[in-house]
N, C-alpha and C positions, 0 to 999 in steps of 0.2 A: 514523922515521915515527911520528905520532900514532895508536898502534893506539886511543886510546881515541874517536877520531875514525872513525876505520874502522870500528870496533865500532857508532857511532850509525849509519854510512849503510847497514852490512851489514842491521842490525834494520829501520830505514826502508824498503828496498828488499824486504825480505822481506814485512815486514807490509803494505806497497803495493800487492805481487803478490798477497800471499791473500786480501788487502780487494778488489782487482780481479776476482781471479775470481768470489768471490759477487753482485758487483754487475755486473759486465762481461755474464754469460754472459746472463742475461736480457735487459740491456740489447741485445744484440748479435740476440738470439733475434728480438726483438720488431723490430728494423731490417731483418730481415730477411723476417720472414715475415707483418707488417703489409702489409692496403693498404690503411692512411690517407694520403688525399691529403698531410693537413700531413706526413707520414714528416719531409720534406724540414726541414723546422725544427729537429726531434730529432737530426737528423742531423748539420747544421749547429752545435749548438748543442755536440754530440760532439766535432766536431772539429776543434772552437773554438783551442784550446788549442796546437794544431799552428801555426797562423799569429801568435797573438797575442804579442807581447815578454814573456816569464817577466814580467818585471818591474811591466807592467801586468798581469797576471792577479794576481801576488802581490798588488798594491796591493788589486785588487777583494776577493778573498778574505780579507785582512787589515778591513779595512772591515766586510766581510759576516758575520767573527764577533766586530768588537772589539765593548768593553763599551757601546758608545753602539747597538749594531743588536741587535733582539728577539732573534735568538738565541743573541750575545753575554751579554746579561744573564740569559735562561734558561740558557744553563751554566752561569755564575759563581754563580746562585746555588744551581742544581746543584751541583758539583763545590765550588764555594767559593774559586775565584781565575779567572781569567782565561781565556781558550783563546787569543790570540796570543802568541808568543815561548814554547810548550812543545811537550815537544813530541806531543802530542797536537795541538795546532794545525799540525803542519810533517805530520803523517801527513795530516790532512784536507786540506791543499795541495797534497802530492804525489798524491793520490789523484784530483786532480781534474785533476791538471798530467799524468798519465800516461795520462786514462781511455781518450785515442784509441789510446794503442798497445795497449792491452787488446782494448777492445772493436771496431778495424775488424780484425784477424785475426781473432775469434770468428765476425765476421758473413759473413767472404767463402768461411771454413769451413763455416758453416751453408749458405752459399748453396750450394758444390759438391756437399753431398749430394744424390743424385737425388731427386727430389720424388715420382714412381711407389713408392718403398721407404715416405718418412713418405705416402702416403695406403695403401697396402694398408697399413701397420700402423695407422690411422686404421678401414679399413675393419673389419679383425678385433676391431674394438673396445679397444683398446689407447689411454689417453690419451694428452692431450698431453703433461701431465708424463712417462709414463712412457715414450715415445715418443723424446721430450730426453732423456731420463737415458739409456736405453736402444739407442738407435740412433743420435741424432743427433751427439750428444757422442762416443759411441766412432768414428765416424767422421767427427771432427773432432778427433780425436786432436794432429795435426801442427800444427792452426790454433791449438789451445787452446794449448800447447806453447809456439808461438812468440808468442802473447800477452801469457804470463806474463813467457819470457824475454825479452821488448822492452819491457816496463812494470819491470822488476828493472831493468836495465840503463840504462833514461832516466832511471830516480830514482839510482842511482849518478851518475850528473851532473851534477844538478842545482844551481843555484847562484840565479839572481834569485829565484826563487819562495821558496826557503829565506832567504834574505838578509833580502826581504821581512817573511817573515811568520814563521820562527823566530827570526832575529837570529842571533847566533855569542856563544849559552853552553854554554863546555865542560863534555862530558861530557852534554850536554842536545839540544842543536841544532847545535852545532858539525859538520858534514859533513866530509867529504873536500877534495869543491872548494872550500869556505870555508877548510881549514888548508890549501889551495894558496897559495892568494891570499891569505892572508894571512904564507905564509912571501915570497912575490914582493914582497910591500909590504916585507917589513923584511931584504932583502937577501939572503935564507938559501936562494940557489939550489940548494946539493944537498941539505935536505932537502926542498923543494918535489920536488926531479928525483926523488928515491924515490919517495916517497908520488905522482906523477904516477906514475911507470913500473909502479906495483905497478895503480893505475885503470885502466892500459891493458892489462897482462896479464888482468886481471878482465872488461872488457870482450871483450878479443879472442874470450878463451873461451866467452863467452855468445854472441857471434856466430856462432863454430862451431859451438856448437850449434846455435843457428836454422838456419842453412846444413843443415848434417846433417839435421836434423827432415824440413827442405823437399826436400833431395832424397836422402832415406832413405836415405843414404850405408853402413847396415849390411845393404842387401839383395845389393847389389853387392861387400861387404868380403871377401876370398879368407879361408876358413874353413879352420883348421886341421883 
């Protein structure tokens, strides 16, 4: 197996999930407890990414940082090289290619909180923020949970969007599903079949977790 390929999509997927949550949880806050009529656009705009082909979203976001769009040339000359094909450009892809599975658990979590708990803590004079941090988020414990591990888990997958707009340099951008398919291009079915069998262990178990999260599988677990 190409551990050093693993090693970029474990970091990717990681740094995905914890970029998700600071951005997600607001985003998610605000879809939920908004009543701007447009809501429905922001919405839309969310969970865009769910319908669209990886491969046309890759393209748009490839585009939207190369060095010919304003904020392609504001980082190059920030940073001083490029932001497509690094991978600092392949985290802002994934980020954007995962935001739905983030942020609709967050919002449908925020929505089961009973709303009588956030107004008497509203009435007691207790802010918003602290309100969120406080009551909201702890009982949304399961929704936040399975957020993360559904945005970890879609970026271990990932492949047009990375194609796209990281390319395949090893040790850089190279992913998992990229040294798939490219051991399948050059004939090299059993290590393809490892490195695939090991993605799907990794996956299963994330699943199990969300499973377990959703249906609190340790409240029912026979206790020694």
């Amino acid at each position: 197996m190409n551990w050093l390929a693993i090693g970029v999509t474990l970091k990717l997927a990681a740094l995905t999930s914890l970029i998700l949550v600071v951005v997600g949880l607001p985003i998610a806050y605000w879809l939920t407890f908004s009543r701007r009529r447009w809501k429905f656009l922001v919405e839309s705009v969310v969970a865009l990414p769910l319908v669209l082909p990886p491969t046309v979203l890759g393209f748009y976001i490839l585009v939207a940082i190369g060095p010919h769009s304003p904020f392609g040339r504001f980082y190059s000359d920030v940073v001083g090289h490029p932001l497509p094909f690094t991978f600092e450009g392949l985290l802002l892809a994934s980020i954007l290619y995962s935001l739905p599975f983030a942020v609709q658990p967050f919002a449908t979590a925020f929505d089961q909180v009973d709303r009588r708990l956030i107004e008497a803590s509203w009435t007691l004079g207790v802010s918003r923020l602290q309100t969120f941090v406080r009551l909201i988020i702890p009982l949304s414990t399961a929704g936040v949970v399975t957020g993360v591990v559904l945005s970890f888990a879609h970026t271990l997958g990932e492949f047009g969007v990375v194609l796209m707009v990281g390319g395949n340099i090893e040790g850089v951008t190279r992913t998992v599903s990229i040294d798939i398919y490219d051991e399948v291009q050059s004939l090299n079915y059993a290590a393809a079949a490892k490195t695939a069998l090991f993605l799907l262990m990794v996956s299963y178990a994330v699943l199990l977790l969300v499973y377990a999260m959703n249906r609190k599988v340790w409240t029912v677990w026979p206790q020694k």
